[in-house]
C-alpha positions as CSV (number, residue, x, y, z in Angstrom):
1,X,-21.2,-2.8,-23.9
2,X,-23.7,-1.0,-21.4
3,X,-26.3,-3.5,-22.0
4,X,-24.1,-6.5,-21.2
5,X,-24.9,-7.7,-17.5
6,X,-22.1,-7.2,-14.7
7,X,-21.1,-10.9,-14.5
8,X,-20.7,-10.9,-18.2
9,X,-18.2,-8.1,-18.1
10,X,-16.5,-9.7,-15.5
11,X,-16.0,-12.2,-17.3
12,X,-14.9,-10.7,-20.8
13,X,-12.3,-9.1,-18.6
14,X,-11.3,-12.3,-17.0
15,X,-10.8,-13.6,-20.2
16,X,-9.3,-10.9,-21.8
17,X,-6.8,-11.1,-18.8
18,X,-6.1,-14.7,-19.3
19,X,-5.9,-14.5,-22.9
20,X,-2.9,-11.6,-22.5
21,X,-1.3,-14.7,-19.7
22,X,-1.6,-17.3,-22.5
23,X,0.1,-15.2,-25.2
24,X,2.9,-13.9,-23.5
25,X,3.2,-16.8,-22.4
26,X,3.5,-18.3,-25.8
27,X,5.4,-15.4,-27.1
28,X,8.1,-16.5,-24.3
29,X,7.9,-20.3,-25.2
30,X,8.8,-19.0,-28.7
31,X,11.7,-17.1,-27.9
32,X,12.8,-19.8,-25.6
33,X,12.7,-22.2,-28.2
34,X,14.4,-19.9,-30.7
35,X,17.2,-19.5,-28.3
36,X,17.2,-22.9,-27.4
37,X,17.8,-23.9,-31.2
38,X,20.8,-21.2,-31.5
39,X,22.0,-22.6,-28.4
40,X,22.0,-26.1,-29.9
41,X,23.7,-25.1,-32.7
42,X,26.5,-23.9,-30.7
43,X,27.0,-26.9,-28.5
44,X,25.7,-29.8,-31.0
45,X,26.7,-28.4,-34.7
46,X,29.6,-25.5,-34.7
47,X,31.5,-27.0,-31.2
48,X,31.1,-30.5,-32.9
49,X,32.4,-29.5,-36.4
50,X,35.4,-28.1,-34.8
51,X,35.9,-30.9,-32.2
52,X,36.1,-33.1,-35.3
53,X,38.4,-30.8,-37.5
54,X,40.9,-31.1,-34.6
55,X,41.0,-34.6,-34.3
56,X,41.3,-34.3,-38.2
57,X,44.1,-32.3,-38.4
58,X,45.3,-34.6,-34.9
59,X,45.6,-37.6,-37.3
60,X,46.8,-35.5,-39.9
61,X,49.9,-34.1,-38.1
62,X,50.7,-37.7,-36.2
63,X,51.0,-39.2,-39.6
64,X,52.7,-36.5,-40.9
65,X,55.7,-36.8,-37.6
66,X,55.2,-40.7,-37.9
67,X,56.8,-40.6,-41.5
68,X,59.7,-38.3,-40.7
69,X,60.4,-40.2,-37.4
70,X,60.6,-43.3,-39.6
71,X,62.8,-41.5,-42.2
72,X,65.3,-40.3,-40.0
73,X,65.2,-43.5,-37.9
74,X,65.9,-45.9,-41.1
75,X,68.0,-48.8,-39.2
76,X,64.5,-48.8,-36.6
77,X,62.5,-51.8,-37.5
78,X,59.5,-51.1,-35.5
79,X,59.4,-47.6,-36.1
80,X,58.2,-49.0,-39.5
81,X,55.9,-51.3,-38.0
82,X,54.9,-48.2,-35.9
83,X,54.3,-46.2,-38.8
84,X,51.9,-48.9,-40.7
85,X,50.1,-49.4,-37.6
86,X,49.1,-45.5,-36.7
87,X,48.6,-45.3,-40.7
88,X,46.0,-47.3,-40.5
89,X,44.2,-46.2,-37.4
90,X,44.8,-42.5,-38.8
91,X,43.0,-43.4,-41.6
92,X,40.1,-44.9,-39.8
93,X,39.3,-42.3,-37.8
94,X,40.1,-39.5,-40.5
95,X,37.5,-41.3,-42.2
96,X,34.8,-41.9,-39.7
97,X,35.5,-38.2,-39.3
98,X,34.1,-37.0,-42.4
99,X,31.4,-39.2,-42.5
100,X,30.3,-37.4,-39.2
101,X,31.4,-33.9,-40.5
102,X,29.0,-34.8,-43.9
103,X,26.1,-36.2,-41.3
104,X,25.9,-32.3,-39.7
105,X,23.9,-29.5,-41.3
106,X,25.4,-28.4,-44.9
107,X,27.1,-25.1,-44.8
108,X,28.6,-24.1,-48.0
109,X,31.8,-22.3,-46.7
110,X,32.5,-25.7,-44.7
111,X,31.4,-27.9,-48.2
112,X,33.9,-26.0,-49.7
113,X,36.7,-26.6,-47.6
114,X,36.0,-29.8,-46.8
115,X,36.2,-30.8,-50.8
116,X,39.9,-28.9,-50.7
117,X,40.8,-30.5,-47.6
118,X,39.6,-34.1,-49.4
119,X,41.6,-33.3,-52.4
120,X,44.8,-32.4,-50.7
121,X,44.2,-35.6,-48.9
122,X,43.9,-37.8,-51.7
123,X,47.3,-36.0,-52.6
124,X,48.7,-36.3,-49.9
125,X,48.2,-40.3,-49.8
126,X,49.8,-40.3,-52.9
127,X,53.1,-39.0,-52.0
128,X,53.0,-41.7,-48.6
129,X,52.9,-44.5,-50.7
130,X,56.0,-43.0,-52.8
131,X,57.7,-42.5,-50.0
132,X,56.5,-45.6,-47.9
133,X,57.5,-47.8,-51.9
134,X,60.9,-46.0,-51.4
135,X,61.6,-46.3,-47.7
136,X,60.4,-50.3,-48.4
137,X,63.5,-50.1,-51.1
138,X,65.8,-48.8,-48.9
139,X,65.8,-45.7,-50.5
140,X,65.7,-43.5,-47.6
141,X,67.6,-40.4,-48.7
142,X,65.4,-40.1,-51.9
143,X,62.4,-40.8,-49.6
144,X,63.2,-38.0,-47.5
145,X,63.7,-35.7,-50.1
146,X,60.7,-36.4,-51.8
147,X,58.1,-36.1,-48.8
148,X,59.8,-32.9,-48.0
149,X,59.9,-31.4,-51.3
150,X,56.2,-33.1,-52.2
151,X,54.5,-33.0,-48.5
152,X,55.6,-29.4,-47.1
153,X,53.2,-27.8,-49.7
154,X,50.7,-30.7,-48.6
155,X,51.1,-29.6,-45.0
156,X,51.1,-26.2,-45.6
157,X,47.5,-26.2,-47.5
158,X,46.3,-28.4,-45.1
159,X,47.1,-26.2,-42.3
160,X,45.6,-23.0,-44.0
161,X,42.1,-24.7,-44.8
162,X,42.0,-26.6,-41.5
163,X,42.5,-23.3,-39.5
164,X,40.1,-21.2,-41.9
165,X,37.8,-23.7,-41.1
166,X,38.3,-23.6,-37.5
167,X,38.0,-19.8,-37.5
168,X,34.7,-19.8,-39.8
169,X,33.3,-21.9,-37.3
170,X,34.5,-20.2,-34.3
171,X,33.0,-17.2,-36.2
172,X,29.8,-19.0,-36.3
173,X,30.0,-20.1,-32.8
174,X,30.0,-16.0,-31.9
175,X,27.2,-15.2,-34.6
176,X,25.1,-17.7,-33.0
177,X,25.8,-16.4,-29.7
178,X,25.5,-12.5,-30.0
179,X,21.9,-13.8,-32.0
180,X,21.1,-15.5,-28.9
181,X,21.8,-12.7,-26.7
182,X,20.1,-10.5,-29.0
183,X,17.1,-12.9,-28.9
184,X,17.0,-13.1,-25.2
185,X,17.0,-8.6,-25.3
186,X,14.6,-9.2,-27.7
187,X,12.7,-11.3,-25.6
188,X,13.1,-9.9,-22.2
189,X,11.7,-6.3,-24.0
190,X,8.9,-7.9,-25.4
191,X,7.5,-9.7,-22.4
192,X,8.2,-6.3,-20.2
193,X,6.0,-4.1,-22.9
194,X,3.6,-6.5,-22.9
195,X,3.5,-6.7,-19.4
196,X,3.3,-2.8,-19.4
197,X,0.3,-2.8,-21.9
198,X,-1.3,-5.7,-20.0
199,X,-1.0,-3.5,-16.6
200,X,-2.4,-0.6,-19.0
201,X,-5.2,-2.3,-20.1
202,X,-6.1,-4.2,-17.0
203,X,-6.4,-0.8,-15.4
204,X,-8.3,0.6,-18.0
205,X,-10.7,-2.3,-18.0
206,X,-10.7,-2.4,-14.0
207,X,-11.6,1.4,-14.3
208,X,-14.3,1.0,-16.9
209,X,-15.8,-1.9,-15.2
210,X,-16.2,-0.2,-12.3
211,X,-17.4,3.2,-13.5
212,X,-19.9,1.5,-15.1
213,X,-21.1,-0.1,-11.8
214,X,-20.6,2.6,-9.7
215,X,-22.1,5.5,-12.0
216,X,-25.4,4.5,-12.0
217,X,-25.3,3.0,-8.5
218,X,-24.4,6.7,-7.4
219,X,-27.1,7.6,-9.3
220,X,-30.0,5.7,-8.0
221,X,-28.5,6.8,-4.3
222,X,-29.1,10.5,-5.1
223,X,-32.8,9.7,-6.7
224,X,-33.9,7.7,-3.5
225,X,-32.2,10.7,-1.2
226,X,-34.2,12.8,-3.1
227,X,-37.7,11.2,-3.3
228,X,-36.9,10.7,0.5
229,X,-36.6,14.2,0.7
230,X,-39.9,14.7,-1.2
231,X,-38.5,15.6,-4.7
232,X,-41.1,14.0,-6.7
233,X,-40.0,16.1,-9.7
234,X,-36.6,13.8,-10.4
235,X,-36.4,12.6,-13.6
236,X,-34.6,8.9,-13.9
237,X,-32.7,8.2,-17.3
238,X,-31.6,4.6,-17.9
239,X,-29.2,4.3,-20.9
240,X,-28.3,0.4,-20.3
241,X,-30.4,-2.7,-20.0
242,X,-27.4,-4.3,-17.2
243,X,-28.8,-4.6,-13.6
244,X,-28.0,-1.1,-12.7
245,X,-30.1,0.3,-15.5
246,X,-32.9,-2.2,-14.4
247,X,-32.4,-0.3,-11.2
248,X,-32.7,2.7,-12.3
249,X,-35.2,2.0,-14.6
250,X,-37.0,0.6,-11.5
251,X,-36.8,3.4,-9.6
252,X,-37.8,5.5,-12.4
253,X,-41.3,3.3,-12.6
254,X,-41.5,3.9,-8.5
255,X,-40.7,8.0,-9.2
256,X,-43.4,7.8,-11.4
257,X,-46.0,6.1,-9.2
258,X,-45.7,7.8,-6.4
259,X,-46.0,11.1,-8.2
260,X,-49.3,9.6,-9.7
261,X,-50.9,8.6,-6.0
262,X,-49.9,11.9,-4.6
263,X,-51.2,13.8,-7.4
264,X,-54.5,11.8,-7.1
265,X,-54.1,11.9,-3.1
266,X,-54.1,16.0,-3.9
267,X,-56.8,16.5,-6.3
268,X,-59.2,14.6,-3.8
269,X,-57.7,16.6,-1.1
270,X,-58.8,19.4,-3.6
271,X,-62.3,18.3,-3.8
272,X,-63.4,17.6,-0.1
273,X,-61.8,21.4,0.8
274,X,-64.3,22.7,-2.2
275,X,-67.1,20.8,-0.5
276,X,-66.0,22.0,3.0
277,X,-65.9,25.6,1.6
278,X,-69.4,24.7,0.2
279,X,-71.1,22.9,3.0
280,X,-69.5,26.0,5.6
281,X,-71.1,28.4,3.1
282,X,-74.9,26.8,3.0
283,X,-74.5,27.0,7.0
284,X,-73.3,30.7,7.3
285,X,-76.1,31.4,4.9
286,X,-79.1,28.9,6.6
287,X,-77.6,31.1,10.5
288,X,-78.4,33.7,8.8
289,X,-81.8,32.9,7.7
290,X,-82.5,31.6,11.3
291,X,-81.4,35.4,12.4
292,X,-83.3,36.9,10.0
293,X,-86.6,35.1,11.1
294,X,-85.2,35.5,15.0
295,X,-85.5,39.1,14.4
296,X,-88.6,38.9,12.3
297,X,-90.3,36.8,15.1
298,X,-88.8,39.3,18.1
299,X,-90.4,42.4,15.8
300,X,-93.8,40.3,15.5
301,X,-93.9,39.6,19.4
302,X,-93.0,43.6,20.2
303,X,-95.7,44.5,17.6
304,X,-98.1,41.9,19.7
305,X,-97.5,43.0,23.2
306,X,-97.8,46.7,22.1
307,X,-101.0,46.0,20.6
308,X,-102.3,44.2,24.1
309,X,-101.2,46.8,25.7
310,X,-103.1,49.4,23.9
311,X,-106.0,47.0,23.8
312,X,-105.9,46.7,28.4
313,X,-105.7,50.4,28.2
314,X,-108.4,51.6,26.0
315,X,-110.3,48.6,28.2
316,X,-109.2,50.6,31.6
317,X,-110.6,53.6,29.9
């Protein structure tokens, strides 16, 4: 990862960033839509199934008060008429009903009922046309006798399955809910850790990124404080082929250099003090030659004007 450039890192850690974004961000869209379809299933499936049981058991008990009204009304001509009438729009809807109860999802607690509740219909169909054959007879009395004796169990059953039904739905209804809830926790503790381990990282990243900028940087401030100073003997290690280790390994090429022109700068310093030393030694040794002969010569003359002098004498004499 050292030899990757600085922009390059940048980068990565841009994307890395973005990347996180995009997947909590899909990890929420998820959960949204998970709750969304529990949610749906409240409102559109368990709400509708019991919407629809009610009106069931609605045309249920109106035909069932429809047929004692008209028992214990027998002299009432249009409470018969009355009775045919809601008969037949009780059995439209009950039937419409089911074909919109069967049209939701299956659930095989609901199947079940449904089949009992379908067989205590068909029963219970049976016994109104008894009754209805009687009442049509005149036979009131025996009518009445029979739909109570034949119906009540009817009735009974009917009520028992309708309201288990009602409660297994109402039971799915909180199911569904406490999942949603426990979706929406689950999704509301997800995003927050991965928001915590996206902080984490980012600062971790943010950290290394910038160590590795500012490390060497530091670096190549103290070798150029030093070589400013004059310490040519700093050695410059470059670990990473980014731009600060092209730096350093820059400066490290300039150490160098400069310690090779000083060096050479020195040795020829070197040289023309040895051929001072030896030019400053020939002249010492030539002045004194030149004394030497000075006093040679001075000894010579002496010699001479002695020797005149004893020549002018012996020529006075």
């Amino acid at each position: 990862m050292n030899n990757l450039r600085i922009r390059t890192r940048m980068t990565l850690g841009l994307l890395g960033m973005l990347a996180v974004i995009v997947l909590n961000a899909a990890l929420a869209q998820q959960q949204l839509a998970q709750s969304n379809a529990r949610l749906d299933a409240i409102v559109h499936v368990q709400s509708q199934r019991i919407a629809l049981l009610n009106t069931f058991f609605t045309n249920f008990q109106g035909t069932t008060a429809a047929l004692y009204q008209t028992l214990l009304n027998p002299a009432h001509a249009q409470a018969q008429q009355a009775l045919k009438k809601q008969l037949a729009e009780n059995r439209e809807s009950t039937a419409q009903v089911f074909k919109e109860l069967q049209a939701l999802p299956p659930d095989a607690e609901v199947n079940a009922q449904l089949a009992e509740i379908h067989s205590l219909m068909a029963k219970n169909r049976g016994v109104q046309q008894q009754v209805i054959g009687l009442m049509q007879q005149g036979l009131y009395p025996q009518a009445s006798t029979i739909y109570t004796q034949l119906a009540s169990p009817i009735v009974l059953a009917m009520h028992q399955h309708i309201s288990a039904l009602i409660a297994h739905q109402k039971a799915q209804m909180q199911a569904a809910y406490a999942q949603s809830q426990a979706a929406y926790a689950s999704a509301v503790r997800q995003a927050l850790w991965i928001t915590i381990g996206f902080i984490l990282a980012a600062m971790v990243g943010g950290f290394w990124i910038t160590r590795s900028i500012t490390r060497p940087l530091a670096e190549a401030v103290s070798v150029a404080q030093r070589v400013a100073e004059g310490d040519l003997s700093v050695r410059v290690a470059s670990t990473s082929k980014d731009e600060t280790g092209q730096l350093l390994s820059a400066l490290g090429e300039m150490v160098g250099r400069l310690t090779s022109v000083i060096g050479s700068v020195r040795s020829s310093a070197e040289q023309l003090l040895s051929a001072s030393t030896q030019v400053s030694a020939t002249s010492q040794s030539l002045s004194q030659s030149s004394s030497e002969q000075a006093a040679s010569v001075e000894e010579t003359s002496a010699t001479l004007e002695q020797a005149t002098a004893s020549i002018r004498q012996n020529a006075d004499n």
